[in-house]
C-alpha positions as CSV (number, residue, x, y, z in Angstrom):
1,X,-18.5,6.6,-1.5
2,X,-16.8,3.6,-0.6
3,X,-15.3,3.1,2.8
4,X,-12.6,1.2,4.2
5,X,-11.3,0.0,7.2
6,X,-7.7,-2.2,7.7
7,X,-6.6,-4.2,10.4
8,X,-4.3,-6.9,11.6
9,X,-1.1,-5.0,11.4
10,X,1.8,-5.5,13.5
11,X,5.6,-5.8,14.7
12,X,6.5,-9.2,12.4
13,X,10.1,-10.4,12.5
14,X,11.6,-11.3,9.2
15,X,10.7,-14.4,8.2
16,X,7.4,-14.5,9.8
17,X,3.3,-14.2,8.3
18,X,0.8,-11.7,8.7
19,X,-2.8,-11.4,7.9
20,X,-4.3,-8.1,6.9
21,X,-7.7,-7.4,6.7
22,X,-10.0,-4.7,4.8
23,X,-13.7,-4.4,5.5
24,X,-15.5,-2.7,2.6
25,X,-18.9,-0.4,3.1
26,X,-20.5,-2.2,-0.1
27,X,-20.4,-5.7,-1.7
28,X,-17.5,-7.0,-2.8
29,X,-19.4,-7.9,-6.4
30,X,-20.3,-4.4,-7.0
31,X,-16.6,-3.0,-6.7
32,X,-15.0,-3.5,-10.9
33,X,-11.0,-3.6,-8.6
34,X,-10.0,-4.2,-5.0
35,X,-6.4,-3.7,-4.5
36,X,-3.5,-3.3,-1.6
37,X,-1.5,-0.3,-1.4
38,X,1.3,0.6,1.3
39,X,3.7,3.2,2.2
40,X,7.0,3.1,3.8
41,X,7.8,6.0,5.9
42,X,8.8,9.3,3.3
43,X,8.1,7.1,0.6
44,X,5.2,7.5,-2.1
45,X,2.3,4.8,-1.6
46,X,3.0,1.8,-4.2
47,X,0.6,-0.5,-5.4
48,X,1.2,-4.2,-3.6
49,X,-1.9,-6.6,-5.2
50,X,-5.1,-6.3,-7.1
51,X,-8.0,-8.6,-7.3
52,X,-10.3,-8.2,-10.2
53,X,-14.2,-8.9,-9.9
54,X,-13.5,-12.3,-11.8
55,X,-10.9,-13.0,-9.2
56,X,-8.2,-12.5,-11.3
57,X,-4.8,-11.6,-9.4
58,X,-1.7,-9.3,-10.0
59,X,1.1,-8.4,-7.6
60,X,3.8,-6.3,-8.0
61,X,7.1,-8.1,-8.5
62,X,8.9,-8.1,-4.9
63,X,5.8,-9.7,-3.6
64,X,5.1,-12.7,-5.8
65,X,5.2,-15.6,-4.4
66,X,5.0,-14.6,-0.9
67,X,1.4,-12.3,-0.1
68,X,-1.7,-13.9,-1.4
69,X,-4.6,-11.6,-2.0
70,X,-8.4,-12.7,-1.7
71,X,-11.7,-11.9,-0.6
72,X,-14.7,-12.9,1.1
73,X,-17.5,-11.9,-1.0
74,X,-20.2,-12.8,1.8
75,X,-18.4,-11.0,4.8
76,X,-17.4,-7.6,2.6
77,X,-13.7,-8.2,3.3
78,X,-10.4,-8.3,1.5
79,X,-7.2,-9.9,2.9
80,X,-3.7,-9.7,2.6
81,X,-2.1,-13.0,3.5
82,X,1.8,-12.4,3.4
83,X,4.4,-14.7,4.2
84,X,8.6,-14.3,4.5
85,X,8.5,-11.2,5.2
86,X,11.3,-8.7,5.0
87,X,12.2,-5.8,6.6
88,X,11.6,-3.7,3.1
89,X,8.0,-4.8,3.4
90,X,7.4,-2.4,6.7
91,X,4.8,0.2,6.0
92,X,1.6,1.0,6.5
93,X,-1.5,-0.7,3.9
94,X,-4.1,0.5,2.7
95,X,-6.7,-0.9,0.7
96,X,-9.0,0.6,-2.0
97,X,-10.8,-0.3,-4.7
98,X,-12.2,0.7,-8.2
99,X,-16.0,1.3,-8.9
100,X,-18.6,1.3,-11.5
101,X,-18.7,3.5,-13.4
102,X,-15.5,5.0,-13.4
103,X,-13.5,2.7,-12.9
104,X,-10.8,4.6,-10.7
105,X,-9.7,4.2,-7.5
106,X,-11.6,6.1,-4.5
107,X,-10.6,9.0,-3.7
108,X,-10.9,8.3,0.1
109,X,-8.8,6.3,2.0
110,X,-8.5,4.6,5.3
111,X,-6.8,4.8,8.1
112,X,-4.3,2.1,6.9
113,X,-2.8,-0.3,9.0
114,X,0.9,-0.7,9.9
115,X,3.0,-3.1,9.6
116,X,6.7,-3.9,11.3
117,X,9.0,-6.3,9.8
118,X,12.0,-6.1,12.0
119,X,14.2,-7.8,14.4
């Protein structure tokens, strides 16, 4: 199955930028879905962004505006470029991403990486 592996998490102050990263076991042009996820601490994991295999974007409302999702179809890696951040933001991301033929998200995760928004 697919594999994934975040980085570039941190302690951001409010205000400030990150850049996440996701590294993908397969090509980027064989996935049908790539998509952020993130969990604050005893919360459920929410979906943050998607990125379609046209390149079309969604994000869920609290975040438009401010993250920016993309990939780099040659290196196998997704990022997570978010800006203004807020303390509400804090938790850790995951990425994932829907395949052929099923079209649903894998049922494997990876280790996530966190990130801080706090003063």
């Amino acid at each position: 199955q697919v594999q994934f592996a975040e980085s570039g998490g941190g302690l951001v102050q409010p205000g400030g930028s990150l850049r996440i990263s996701c590294t993908i076991s397969r090509s980027v042009s064989s996935l049908y879905e790539m998509a952020w996820f993130r969990q604050a601490p005893g919360m459920l994991r929410e979906l943050v962004a998607t990125i379609s295999k046209d390149n079309i974007t969604t994000y869920r409302e609290s975040a438009k505006g401010r993250f920016t999702i993309s990939t780099d179809a040659g290196k196998n890696v997704m990022y997570l470029q978010m800006n203004s951040l807020k303390p509400e933001d804090t938790g850790v991301y995951y990425c994932n991403a829907k395949t052929f033929p099923t079209r649903v998200y894998s049922q494997i995760w990876g280790q996530g990486t966190l990130v801080t928004v706090s003063s």
